[in-house]
Gaussian input, Z-matrix of N, CA and C with variables (Angstrom, degrees):
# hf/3-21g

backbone

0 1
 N
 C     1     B1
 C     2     B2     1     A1
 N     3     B3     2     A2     1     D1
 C     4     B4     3     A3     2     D2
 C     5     B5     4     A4     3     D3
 N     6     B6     5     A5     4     D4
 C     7     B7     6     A6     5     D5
 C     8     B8     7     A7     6     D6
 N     9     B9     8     A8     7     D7
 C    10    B10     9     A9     8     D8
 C    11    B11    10    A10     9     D9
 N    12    B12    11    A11    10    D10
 C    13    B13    12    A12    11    D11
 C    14    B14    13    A13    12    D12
 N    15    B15    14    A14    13    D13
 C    16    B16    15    A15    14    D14
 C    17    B17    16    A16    15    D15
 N    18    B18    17    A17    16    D16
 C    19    B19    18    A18    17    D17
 C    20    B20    19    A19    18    D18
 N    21    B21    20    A20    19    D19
 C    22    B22    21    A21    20    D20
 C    23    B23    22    A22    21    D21
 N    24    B24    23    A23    22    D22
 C    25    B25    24    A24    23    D23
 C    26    B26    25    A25    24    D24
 N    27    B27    26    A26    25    D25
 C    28    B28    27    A27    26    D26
 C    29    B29    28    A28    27    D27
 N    30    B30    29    A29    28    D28
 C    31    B31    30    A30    29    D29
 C    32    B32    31    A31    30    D30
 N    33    B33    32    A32    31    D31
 C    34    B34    33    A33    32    D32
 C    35    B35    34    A34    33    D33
 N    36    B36    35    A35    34    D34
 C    37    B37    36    A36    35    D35
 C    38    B38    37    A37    36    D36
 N    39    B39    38    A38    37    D37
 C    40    B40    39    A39    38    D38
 C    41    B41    40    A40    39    D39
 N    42    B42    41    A41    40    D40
 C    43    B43    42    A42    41    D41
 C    44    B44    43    A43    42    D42
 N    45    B45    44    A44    43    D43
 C    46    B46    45    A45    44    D44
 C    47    B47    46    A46    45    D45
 N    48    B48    47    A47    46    D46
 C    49    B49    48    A48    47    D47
 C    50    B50    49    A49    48    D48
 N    51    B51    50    A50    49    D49
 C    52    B52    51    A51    50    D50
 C    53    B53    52    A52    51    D51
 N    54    B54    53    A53    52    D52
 C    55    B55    54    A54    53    D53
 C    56    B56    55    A55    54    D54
 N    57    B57    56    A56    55    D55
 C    58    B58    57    A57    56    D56
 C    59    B59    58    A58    57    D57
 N    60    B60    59    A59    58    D58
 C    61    B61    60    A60    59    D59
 C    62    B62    61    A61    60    D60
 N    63    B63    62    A62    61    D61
 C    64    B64    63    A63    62    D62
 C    65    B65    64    A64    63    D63
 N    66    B66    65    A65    64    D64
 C    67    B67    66    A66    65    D65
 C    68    B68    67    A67    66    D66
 N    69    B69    68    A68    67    D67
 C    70    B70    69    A69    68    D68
 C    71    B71    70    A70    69    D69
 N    72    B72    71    A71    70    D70
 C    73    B73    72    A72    71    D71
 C    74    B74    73    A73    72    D72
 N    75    B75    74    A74    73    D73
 C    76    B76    75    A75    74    D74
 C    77    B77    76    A76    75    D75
 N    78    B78    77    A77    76    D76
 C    79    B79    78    A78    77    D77
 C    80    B80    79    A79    78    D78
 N    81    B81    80    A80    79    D79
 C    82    B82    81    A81    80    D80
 C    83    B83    82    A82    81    D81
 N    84    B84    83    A83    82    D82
 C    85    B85    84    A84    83    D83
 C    86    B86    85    A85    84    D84
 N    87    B87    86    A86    85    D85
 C    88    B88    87    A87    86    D86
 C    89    B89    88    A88    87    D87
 N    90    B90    89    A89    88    D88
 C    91    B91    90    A90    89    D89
 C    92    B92    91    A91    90    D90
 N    93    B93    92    A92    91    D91
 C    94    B94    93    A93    92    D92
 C    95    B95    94    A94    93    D93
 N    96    B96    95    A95    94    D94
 C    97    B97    96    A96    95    D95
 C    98    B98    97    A97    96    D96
 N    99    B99    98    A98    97    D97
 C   100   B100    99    A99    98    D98
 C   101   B101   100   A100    99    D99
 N   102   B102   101   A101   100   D100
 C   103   B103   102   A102   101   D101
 C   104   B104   103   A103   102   D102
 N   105   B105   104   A104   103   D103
 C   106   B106   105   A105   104   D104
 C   107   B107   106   A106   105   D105
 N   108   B108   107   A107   106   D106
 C   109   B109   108   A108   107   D107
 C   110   B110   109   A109   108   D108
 N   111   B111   110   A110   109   D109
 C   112   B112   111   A111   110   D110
 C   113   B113   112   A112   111   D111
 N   114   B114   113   A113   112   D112
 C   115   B115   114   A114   113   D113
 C   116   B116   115   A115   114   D114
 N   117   B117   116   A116   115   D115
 C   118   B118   117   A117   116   D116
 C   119   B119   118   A118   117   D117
 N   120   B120   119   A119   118   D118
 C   121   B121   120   A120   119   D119
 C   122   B122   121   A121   120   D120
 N   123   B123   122   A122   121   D121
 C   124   B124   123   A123   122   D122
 C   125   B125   124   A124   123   D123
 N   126   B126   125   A125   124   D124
 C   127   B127   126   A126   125   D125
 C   128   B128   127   A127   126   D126
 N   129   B129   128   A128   127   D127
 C   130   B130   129   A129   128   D128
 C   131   B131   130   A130   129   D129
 N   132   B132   131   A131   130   D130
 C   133   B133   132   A132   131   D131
 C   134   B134   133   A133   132   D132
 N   135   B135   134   A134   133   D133
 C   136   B136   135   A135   134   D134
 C   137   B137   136   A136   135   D135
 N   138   B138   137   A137   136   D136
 C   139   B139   138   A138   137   D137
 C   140   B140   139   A139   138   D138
 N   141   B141   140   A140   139   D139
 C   142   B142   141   A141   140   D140
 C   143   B143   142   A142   141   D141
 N   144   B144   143   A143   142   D142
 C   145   B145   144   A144   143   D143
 C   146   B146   145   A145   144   D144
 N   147   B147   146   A146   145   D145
 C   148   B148   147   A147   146   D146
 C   149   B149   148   A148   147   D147
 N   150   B150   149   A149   148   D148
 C   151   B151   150   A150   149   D149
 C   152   B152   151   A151   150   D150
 N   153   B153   152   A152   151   D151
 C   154   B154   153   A153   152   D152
 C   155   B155   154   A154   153   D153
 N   156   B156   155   A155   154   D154
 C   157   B157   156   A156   155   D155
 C   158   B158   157   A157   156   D156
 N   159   B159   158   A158   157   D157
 C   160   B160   159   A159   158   D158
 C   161   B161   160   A160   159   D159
 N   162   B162   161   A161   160   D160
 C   163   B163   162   A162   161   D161
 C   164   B164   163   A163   162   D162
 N   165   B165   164   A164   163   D163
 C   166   B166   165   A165   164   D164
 C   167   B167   166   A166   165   D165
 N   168   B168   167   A167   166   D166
 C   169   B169   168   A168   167   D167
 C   170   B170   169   A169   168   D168
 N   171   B171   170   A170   169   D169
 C   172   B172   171   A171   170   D170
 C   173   B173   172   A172   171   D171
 N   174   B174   173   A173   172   D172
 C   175   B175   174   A174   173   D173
 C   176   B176   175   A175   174   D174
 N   177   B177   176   A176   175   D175
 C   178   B178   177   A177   176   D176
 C   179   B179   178   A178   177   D177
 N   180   B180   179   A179   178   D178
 C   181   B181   180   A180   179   D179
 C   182   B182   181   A181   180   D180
 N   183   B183   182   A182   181   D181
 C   184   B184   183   A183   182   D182
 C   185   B185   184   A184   183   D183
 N   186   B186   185   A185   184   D184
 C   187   B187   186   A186   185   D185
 C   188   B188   187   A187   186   D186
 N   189   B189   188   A188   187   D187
 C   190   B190   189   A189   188   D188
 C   191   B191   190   A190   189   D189
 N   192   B192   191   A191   190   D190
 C   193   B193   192   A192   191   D191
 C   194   B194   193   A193   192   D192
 N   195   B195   194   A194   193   D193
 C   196   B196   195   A195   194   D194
 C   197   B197   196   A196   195   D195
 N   198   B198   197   A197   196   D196
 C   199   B199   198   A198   197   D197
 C   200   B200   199   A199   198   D198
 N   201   B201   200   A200   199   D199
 C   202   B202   201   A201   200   D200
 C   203   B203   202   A202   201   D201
 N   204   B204   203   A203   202   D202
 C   205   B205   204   A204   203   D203
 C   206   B206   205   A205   204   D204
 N   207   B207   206   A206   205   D205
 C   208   B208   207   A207   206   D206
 C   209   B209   208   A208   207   D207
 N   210   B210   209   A209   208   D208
 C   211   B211   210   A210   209   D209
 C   212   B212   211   A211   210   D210
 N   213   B213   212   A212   211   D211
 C   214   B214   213   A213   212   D212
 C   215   B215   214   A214   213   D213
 N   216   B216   215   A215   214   D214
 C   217   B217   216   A216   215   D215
 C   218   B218   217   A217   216   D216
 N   219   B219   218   A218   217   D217
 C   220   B220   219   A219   218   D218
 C   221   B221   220   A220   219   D219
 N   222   B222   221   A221   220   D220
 C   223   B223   222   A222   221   D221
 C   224   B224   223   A223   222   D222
 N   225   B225   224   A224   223   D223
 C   226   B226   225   A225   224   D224
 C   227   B227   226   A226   225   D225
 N   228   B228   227   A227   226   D226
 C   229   B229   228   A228   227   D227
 C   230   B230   229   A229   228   D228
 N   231   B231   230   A230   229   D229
 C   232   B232   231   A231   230   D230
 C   233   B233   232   A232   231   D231
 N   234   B234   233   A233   232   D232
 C   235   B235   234   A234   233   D233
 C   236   B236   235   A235   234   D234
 N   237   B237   236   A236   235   D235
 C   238   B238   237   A237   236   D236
 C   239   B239   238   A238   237   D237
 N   240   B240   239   A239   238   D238
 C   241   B241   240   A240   239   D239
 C   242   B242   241   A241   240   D240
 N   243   B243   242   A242   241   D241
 C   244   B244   243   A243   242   D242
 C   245   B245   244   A244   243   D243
 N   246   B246   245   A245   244   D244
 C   247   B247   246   A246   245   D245
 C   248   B248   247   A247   246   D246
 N   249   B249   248   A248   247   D247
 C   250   B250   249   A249   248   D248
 C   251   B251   250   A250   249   D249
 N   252   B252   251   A251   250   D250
 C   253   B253   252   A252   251   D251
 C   254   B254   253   A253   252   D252
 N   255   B255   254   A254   253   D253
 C   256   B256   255   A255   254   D254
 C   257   B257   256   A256   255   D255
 N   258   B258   257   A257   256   D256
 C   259   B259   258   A258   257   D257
 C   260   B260   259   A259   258   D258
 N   261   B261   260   A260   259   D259
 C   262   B262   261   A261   260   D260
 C   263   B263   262   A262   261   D261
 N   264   B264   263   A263   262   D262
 C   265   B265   264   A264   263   D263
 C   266   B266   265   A265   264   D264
 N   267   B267   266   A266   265   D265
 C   268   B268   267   A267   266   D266
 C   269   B269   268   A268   267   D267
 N   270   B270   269   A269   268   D268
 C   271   B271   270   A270   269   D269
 C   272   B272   271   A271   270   D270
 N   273   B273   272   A272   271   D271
 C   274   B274   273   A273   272   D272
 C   275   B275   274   A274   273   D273

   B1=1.4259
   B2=1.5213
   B3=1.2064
   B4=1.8806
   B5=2.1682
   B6=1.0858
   B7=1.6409
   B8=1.1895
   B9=1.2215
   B10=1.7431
   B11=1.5469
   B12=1.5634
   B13=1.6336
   B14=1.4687
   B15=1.5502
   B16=1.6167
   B17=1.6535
   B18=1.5554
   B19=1.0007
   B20=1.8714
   B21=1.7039
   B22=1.4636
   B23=1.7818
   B24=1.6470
   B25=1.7414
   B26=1.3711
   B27=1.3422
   B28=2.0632
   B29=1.6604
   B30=1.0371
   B31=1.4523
   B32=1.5638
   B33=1.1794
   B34=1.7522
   B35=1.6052
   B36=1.5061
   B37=1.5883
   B38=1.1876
   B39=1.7169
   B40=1.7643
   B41=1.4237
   B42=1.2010
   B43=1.9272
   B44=1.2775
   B45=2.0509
   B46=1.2571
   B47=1.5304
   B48=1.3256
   B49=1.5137
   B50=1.5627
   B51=1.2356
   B52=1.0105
   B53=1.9831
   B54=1.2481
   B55=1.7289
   B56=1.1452
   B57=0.9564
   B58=1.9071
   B59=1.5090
   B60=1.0520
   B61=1.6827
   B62=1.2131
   B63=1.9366
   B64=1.6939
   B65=1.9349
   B66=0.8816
   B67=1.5665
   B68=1.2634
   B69=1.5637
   B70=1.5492
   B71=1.1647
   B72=1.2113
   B73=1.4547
   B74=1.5780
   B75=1.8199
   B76=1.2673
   B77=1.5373
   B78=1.0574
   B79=1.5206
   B80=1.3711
   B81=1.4437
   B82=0.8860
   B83=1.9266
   B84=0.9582
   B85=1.9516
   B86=1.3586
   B87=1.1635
   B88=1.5231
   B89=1.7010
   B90=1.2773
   B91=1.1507
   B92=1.8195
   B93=1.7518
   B94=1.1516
   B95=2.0108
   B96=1.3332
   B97=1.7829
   B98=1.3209
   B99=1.2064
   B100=1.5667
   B101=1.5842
   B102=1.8629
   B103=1.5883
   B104=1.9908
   B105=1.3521
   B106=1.7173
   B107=1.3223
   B108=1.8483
   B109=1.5113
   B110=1.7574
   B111=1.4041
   B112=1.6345
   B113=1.9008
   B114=1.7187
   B115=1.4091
   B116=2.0039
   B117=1.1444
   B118=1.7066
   B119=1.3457
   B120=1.5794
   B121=1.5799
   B122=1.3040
   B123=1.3691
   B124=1.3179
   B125=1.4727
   B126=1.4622
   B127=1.3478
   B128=1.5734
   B129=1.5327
   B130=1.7949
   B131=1.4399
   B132=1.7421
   B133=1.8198
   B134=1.2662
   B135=1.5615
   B136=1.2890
   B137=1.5649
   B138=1.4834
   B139=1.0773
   B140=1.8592
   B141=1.7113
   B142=1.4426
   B143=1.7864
   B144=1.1721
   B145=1.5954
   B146=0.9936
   B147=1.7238
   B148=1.4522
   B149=1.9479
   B150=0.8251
   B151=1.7002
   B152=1.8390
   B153=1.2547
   B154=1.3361
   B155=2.0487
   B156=1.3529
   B157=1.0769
   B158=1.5095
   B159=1.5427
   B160=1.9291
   B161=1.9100
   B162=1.1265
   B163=1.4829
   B164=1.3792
   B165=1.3508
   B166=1.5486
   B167=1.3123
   B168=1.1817
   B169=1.5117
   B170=1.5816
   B171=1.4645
   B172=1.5085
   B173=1.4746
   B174=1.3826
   B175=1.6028
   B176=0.5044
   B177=1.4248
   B178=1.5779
   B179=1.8517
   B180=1.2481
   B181=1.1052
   B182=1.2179
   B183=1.1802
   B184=1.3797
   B185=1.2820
   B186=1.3831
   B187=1.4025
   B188=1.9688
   B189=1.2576
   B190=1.6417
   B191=1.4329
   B192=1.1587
   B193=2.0790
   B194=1.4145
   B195=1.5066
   B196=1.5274
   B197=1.6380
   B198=1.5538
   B199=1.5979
   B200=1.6582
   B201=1.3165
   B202=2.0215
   B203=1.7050
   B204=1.0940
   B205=1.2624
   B206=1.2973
   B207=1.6548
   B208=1.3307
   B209=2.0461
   B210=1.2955
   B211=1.0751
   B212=1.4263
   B213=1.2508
   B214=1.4969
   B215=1.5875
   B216=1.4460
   B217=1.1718
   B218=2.2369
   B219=0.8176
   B220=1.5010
   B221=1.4764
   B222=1.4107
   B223=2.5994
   B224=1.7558
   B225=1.5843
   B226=1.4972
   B227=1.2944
   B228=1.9759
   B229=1.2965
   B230=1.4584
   B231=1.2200
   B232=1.4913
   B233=1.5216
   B234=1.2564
   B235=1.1305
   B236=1.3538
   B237=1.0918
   B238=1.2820
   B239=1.6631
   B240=0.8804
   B241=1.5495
   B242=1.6593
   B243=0.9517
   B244=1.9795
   B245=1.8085
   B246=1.5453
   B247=1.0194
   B248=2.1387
   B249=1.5250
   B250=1.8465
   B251=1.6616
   B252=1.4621
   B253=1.3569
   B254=1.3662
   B255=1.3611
   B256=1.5369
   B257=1.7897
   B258=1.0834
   B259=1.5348
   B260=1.5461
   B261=0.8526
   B262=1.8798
   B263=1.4969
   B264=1.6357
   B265=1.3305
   B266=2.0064
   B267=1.2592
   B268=1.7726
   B269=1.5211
   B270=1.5794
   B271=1.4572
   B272=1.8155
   B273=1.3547
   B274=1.4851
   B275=1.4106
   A1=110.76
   A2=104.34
   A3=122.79
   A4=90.30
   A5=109.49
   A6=114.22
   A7=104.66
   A8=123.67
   A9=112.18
   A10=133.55
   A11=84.35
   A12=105.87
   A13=106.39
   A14=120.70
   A15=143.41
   A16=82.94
   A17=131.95
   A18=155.75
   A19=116.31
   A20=94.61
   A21=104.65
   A22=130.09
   A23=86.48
   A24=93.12
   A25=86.35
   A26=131.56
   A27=99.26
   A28=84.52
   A29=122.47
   A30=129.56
   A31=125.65
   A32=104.65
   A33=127.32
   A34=88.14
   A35=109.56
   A36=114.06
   A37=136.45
   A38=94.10
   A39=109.38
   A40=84.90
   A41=147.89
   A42=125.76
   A43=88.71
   A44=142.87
   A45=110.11
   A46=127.19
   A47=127.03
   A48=105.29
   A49=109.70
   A50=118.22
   A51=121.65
   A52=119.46
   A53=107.96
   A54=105.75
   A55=141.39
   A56=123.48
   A57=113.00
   A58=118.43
   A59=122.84
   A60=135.07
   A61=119.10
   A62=98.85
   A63=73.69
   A64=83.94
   A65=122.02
   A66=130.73
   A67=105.01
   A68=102.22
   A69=97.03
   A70=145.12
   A71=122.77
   A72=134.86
   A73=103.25
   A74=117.81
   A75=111.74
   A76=72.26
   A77=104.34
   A78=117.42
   A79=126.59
   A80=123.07
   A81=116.43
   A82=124.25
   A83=104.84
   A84=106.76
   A85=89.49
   A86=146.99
   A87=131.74
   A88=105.47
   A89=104.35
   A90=108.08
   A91=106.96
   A92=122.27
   A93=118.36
   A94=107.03
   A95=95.78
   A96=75.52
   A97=127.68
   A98=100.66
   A99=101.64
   A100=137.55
   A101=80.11
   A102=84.46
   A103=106.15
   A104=99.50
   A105=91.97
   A106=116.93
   A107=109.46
   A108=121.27
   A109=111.19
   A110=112.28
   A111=119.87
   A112=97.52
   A113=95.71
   A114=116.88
   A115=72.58
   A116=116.44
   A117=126.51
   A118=88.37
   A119=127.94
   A120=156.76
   A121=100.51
   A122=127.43
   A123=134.25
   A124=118.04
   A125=123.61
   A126=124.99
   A127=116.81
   A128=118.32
   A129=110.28
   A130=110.25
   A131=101.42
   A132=114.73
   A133=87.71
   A134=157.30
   A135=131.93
   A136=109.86
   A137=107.30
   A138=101.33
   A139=127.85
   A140=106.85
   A141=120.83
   A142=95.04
   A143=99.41
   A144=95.44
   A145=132.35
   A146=88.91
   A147=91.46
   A148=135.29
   A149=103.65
   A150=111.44
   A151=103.28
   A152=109.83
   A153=136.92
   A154=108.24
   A155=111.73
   A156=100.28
   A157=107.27
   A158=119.38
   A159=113.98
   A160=96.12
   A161=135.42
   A162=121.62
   A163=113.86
   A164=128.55
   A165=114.60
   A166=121.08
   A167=112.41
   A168=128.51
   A169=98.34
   A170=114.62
   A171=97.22
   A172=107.22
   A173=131.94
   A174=89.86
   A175=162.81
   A176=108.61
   A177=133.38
   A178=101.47
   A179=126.23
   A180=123.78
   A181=112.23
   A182=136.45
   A183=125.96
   A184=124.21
   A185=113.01
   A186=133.18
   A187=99.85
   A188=84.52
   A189=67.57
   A190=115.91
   A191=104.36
   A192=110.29
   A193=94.80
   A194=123.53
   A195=104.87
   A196=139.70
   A197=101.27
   A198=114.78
   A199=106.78
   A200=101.07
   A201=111.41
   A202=106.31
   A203=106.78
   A204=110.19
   A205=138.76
   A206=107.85
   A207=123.33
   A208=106.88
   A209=120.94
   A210=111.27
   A211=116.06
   A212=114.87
   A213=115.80
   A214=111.96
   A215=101.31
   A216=106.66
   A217=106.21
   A218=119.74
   A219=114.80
   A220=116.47
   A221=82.06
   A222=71.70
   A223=75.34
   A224=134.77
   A225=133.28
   A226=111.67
   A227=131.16
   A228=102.71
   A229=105.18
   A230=118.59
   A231=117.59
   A232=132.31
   A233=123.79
   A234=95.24
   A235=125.57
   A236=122.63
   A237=130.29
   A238=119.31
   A239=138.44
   A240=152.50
   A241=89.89
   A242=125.23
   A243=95.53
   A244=114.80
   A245=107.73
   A246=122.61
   A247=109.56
   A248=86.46
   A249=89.10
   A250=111.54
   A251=126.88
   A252=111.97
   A253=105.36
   A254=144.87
   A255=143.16
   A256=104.01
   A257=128.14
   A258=151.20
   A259=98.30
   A260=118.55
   A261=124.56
   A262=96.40
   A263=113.18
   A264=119.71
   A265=110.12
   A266=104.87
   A267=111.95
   A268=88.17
   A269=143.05
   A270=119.66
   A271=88.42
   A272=102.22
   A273=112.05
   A274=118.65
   D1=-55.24
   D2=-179.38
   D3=-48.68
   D4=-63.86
   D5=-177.08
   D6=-56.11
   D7=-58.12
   D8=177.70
   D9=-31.78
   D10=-38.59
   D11=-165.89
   D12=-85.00
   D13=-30.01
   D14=-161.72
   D15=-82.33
   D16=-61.82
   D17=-178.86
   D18=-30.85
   D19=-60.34
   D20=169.34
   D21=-62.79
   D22=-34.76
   D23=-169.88
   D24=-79.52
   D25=-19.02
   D26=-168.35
   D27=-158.42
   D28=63.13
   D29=159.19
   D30=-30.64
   D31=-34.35
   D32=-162.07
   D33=-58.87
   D34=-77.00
   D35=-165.71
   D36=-95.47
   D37=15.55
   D38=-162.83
   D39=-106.77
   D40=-26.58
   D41=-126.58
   D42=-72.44
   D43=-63.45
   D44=-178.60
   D45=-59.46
   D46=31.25
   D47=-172.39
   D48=-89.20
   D49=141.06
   D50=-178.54
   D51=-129.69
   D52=122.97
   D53=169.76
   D54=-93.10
   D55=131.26
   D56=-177.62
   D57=-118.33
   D58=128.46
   D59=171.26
   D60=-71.70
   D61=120.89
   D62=179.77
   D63=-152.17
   D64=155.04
   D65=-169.86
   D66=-63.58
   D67=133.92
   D68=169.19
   D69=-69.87
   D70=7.74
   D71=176.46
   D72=-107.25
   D73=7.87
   D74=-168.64
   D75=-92.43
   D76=-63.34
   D77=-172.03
   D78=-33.78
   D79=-41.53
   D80=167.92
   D81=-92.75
   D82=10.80
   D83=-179.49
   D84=-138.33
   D85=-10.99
   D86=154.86
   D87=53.97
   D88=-137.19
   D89=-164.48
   D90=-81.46
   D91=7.18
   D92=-174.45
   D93=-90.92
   D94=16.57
   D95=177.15
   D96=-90.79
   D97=2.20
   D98=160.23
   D99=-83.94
   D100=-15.65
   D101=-176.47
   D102=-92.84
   D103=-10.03
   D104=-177.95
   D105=-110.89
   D106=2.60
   D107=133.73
   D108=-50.18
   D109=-61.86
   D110=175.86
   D111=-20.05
   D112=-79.89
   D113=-133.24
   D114=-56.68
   D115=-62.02
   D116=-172.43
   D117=-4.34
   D118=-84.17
   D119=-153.71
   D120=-61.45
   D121=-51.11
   D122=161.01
   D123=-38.20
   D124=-85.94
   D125=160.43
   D126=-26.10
   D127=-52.61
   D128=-179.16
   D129=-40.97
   D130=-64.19
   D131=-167.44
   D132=-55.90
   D133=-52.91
   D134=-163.74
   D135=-59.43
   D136=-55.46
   D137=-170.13
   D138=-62.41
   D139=-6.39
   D140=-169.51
   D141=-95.32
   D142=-27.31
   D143=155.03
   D144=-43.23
   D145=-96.24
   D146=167.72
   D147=-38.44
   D148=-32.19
   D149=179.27
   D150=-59.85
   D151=-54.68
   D152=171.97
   D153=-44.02
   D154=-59.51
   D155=-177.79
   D156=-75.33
   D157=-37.55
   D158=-174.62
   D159=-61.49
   D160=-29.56
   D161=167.23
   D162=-66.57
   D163=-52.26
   D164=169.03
   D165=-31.32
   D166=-58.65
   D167=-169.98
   D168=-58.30
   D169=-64.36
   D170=-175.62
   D171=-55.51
   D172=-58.34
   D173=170.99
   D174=-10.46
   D175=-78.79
   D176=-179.51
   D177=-50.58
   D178=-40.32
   D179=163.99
   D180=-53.85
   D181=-71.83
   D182=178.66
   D183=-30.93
   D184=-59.81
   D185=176.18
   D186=-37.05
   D187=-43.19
   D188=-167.72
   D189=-97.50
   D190=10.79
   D191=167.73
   D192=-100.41
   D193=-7.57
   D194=164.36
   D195=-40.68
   D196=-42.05
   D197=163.73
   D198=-52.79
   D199=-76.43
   D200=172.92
   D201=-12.32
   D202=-73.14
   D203=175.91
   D204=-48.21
   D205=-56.41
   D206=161.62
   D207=-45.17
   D208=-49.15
   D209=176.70
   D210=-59.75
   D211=-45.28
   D212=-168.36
   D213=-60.46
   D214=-41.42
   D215=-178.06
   D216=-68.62
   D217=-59.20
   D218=158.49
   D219=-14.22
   D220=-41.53
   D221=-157.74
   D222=-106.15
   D223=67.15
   D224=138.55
   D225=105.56
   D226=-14.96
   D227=-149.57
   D228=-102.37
   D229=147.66
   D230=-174.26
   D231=-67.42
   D232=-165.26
   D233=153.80
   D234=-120.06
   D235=28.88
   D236=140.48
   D237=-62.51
   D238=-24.45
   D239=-177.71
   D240=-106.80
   D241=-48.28
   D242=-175.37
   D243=-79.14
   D244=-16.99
   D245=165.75
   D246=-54.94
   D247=-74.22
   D248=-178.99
   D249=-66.25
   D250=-4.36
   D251=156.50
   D252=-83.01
   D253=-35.45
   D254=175.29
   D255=-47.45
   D256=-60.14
   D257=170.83
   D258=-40.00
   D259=-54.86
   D260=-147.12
   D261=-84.91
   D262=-63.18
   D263=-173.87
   D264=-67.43
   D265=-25.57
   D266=169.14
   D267=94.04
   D268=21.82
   D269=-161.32
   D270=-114.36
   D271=162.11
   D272=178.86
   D273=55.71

């Protein structure tokens, strides 16, 4: 329609012109959307890493206030009190 109309007002130098539709996000990432799908997948596994190793660590911390505890709990304290030291200090 848009060509028809381009076509009428100046016929002389338009008759091959031709337009094509195409989405603007085709247009602008062209042939790169596969590669910033890549980097997308790339960035996740880093970030599932990383997430992965900061949970080890809190473990492994825990793991090792396991004794702490076990003692505390020995000389009387409940667990209501090892509970609100877990809470207070933010660990485990």
């Amino acid at each position: 329609m848009i060509v028809k109309e381009i076509q009428r007002v100046d016929g002389k130098d338009t008759k091959d012109l031709k337009l094509f539709v195409q989405p603007y996000h085709k247009l602008v990432t062209g042939s790169l959307n596969s590669v910033f799908i890549a980097l997308v997948v790339a960035l996740g596994l880093v970030l599932l890493i990383a997430c992965a190793n900061v949970a080890n660590l809190l473990i492994a911390r825990c793991v090792g206030r396991q004794q702490e505890f076990a003692v505390r709990a020995a000389l009387g304290a409940g667990r209501a009190r090892l509970m609100r030291q877990l809470i207070i200090e933010g660990d485990c």
